[in-house]
N, C-alpha and C positions, 0 to 999 in steps of 0.2 A: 504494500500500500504506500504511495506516496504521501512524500510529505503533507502537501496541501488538503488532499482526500481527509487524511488521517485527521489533520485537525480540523476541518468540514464536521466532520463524523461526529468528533471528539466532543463538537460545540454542541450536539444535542443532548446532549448528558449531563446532567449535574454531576458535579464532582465536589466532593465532601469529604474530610479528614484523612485525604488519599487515596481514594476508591471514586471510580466512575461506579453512577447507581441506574442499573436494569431497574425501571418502573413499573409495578402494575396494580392496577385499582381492579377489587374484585368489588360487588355488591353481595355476593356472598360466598364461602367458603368450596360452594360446589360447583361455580363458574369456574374454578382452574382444572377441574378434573373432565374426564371422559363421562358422560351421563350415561354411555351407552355399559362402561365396564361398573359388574355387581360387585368386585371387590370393595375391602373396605379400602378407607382413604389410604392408609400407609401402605399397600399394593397396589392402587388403583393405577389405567395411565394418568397421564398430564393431557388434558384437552390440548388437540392438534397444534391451534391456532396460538396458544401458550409457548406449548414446546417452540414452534417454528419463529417464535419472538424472542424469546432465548435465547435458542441457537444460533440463530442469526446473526443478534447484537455480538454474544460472545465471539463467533468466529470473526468476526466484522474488525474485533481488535487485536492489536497485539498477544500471544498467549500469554505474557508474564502483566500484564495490565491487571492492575487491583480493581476487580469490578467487586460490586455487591447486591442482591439482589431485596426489591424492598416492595411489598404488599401491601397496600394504602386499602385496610378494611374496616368495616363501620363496626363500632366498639362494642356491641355484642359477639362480631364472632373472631374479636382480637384473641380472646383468652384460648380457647380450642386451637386456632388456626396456627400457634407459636411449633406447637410439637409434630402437629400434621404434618405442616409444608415443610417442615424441616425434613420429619420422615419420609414423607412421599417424595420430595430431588431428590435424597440422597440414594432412597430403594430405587428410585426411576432414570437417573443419571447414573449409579452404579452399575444396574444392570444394561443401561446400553455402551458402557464403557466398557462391559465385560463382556457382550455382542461385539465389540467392535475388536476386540486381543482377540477374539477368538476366529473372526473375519479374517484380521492381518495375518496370522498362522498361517490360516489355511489358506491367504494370498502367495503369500511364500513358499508354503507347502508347497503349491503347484506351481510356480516360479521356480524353483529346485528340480524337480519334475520336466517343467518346460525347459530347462535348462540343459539336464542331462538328453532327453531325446534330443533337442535339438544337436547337442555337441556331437551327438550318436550320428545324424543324419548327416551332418557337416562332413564327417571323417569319413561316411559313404560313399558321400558326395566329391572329395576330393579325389579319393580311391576309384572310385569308378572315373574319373576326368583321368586319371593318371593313368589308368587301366587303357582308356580310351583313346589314349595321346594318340593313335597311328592315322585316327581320321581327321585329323587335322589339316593331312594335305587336300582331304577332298573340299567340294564348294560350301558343303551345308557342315562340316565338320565341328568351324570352329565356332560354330553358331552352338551345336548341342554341346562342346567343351562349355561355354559360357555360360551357356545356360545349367550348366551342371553347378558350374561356381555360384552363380546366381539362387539357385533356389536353397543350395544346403545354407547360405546367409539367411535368407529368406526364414527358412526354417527358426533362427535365432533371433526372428524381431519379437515372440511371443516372452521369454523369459525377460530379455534386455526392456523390451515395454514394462513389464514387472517391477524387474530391479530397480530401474529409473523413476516410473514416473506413480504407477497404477499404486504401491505401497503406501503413498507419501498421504493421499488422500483420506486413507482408511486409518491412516496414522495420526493426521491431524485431527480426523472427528473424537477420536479415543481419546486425546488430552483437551478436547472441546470440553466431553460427559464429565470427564475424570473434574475438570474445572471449574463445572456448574455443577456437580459431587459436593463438592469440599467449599463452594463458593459463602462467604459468611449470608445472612440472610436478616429480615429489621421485618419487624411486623409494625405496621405504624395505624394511627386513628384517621381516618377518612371524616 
């Protein structure tokens, strides 16, 4: 994020004793949750539209950015809502941080996987070009030499996609969760 973006962004947030503050005014305690899940609150999900504000802001920032998140509710359902909301990020953020370690794995898993067949096919692929050298002199020869080279690489854009770029993504949501997990949280009077 560039500089100018960042503090663009930066300017819609209050910022207080070192913490930029994620806002949200509930009218009551069961607008943040899913209406449709029968769990109790401290299982329950997090209403979509909640989550997707969240996440958002959060990723939106820097990860080492001291955010905090603060529930602006009306003073009957302040005293219940302190232990809920706490419980329910922490159950609801934990468990998709723990979806997403287990995602990464199994990206890698088969990054490792893609990696070895491809290296497999590469060494095919050179063996059979090398095998093949004699038709070289002919016209279409060095077309299928090339294309021999050509596709055992080829073969190696599935693990190298992996390694490079496909991880990174799966990587950053996991310390997004892990971050609105642990993130401090204020239950305030509306």
């Amino acid at each position: 994020m560039n500089k100018r973006y960042s503090d663009d962004f930066k300017s819609k947030f209050r910022y207080e004793n070192g913490y930029y503050l994620i806002e949200l005014r509930l009218s009551s305690l069961e607008q943040f949750f899913n209406t449709f899940d029968p769990s109790p609150f401290h299982d329950k999900d997090i209403d979509e539209d909640a989550e997707h504000y969240i996440v958002d802001t959060v990723r939106a920032f820097p990860i080492k950015t001291k955010l905090k998140l603060v529930f602006y509710l009306r003073e009957e359902h302040q005293k219940e809502a302190s232990k809920i909301l706490l419980k329910a990020i922490e159950n609801y953020f934990g468990y998709r941080a723990m979806m997403s370690s287990r995602e990464l794995r199994s990206l890698l898993h088969e990054g490792r996987i893609a990696l070895l067949m491809g290296c497999v096919f590469l060494v095919i692929c050179i063996g059979a070009r090398a095998a093949l050298s004699f038709v070289e002199k002919y016209p279409l020869g060095n077309i299928l030499l090339e294309g021999l080279s050509i596709i055992g690489w080829v073969a190696m854009w599935k693990p190298v996609h992996v390694f490079l770029y496909d991880w990174w993504a799966v990587y950053r949501m996991k310390k997004v969760y892990e971050k609105i997990r642990d993130m401090s949280i204020e239950i305030c009077i509306d």
